[in-house]
C-alpha positions in Angstrom: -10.9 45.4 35.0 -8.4 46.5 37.5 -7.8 45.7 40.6 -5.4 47.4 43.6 -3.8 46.6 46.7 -2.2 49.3 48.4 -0.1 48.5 51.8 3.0 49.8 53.6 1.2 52.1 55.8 1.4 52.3 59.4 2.5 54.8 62.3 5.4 56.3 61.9 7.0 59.7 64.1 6.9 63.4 63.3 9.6 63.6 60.3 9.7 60.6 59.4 9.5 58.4 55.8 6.9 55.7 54.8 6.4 54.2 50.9 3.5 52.7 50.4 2.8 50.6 47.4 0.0 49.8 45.1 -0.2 46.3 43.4 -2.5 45.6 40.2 -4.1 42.9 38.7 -5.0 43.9 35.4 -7.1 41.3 32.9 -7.8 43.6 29.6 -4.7 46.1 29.3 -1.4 45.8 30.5 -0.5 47.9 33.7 1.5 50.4 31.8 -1.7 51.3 30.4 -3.3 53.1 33.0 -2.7 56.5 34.8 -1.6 56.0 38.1 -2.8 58.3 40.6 -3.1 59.1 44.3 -5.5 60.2 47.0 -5.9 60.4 50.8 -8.3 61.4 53.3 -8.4 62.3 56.9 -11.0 61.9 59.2 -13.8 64.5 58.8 -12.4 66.0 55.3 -12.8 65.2 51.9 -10.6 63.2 49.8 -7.6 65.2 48.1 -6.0 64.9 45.4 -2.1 63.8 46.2 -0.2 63.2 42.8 -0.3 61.1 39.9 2.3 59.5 37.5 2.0 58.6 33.5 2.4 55.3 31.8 6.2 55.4 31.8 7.1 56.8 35.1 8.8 59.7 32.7 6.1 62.3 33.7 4.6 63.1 37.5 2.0 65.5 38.7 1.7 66.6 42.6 -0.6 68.5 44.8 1.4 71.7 45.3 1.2 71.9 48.9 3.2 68.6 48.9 5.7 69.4 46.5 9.0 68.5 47.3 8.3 65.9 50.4 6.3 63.5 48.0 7.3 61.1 45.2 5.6 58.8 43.0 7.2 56.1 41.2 6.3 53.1 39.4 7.2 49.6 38.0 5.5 48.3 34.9 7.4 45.0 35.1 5.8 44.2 39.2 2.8 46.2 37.7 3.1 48.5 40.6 3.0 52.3 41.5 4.9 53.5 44.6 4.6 56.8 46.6 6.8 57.6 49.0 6.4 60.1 51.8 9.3 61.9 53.6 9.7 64.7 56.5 5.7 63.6 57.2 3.8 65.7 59.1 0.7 65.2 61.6 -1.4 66.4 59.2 -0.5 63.8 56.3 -2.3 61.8 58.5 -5.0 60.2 56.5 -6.2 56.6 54.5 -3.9 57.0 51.3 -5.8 55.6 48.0 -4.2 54.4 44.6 -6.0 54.9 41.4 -5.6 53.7 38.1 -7.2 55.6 35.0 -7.2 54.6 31.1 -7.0 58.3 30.3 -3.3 59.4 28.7 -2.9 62.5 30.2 -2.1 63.6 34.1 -4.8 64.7 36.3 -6.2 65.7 39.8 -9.6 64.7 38.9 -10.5 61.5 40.9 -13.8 61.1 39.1 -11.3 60.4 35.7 -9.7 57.5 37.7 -11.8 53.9 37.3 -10.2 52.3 39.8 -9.5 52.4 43.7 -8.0 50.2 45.9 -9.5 49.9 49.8 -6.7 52.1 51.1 -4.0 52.2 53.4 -3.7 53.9 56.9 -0.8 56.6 57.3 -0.4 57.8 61.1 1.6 60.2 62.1 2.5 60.8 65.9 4.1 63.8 66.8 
């Protein structure tokens, strides 16, 4: 079992940076484990994949449309994944998920990810 926290969200202006972070409790495997992924969804839309990171941090995977303003991270030793969100834009507006998955390679898929925490909320004012 695995269980996340995510927090650091808020509202924050046009351009501006947030990093959000995801805290697990983990009782059968160790943190490092798991897949760490991450989702959001805005009101009205489905949920979308936004990137994922391996077991080491040595590997990342991103939705391409947020190449480049997005970065995921992570800290085996805090057991906890990080994403951080620059130049943000009204439209990366959305609740922001973290996922955890025993699977050992990178993905998009959410239905691969056990795990989900209850989300956090990213605004974005312009």
């Amino acid at each position: 079992q695995v269980q996340l926290a995510e927090s650091g969200g808020g509202l924050v202006q046009v351009g501006g940076s947030l990093r959000l972070s995801c805290v697990a409790s983990t009782s059968t495997y160790p943190f490092s484990h798991y897949i760490m992924g991450w989702f959001r969804q805005a009101p009205g839309k489905e949920r979308e994949f936004v990137g994922s990171i391996n077991w080491n941090g040595g590997g990342t995977d991103f939705a391409d449309s947020l190449k480049g303003r997005f970065a995921i991270s992570r800290d085996n030793i805090r057991n906890t994944a990080y994403l951080q969100l620059n130049n943000l834009k009204p439209e990366d507006t959305a609740v922001y998920y973290c996922a955890a998955g025993p699977m050992s390679w990178l993905t998009h898929a959410a239905e691969e990810f056990e795990y989900w925490g209850q989300g956090t909320q990213v605004t974005v004012s312009s």
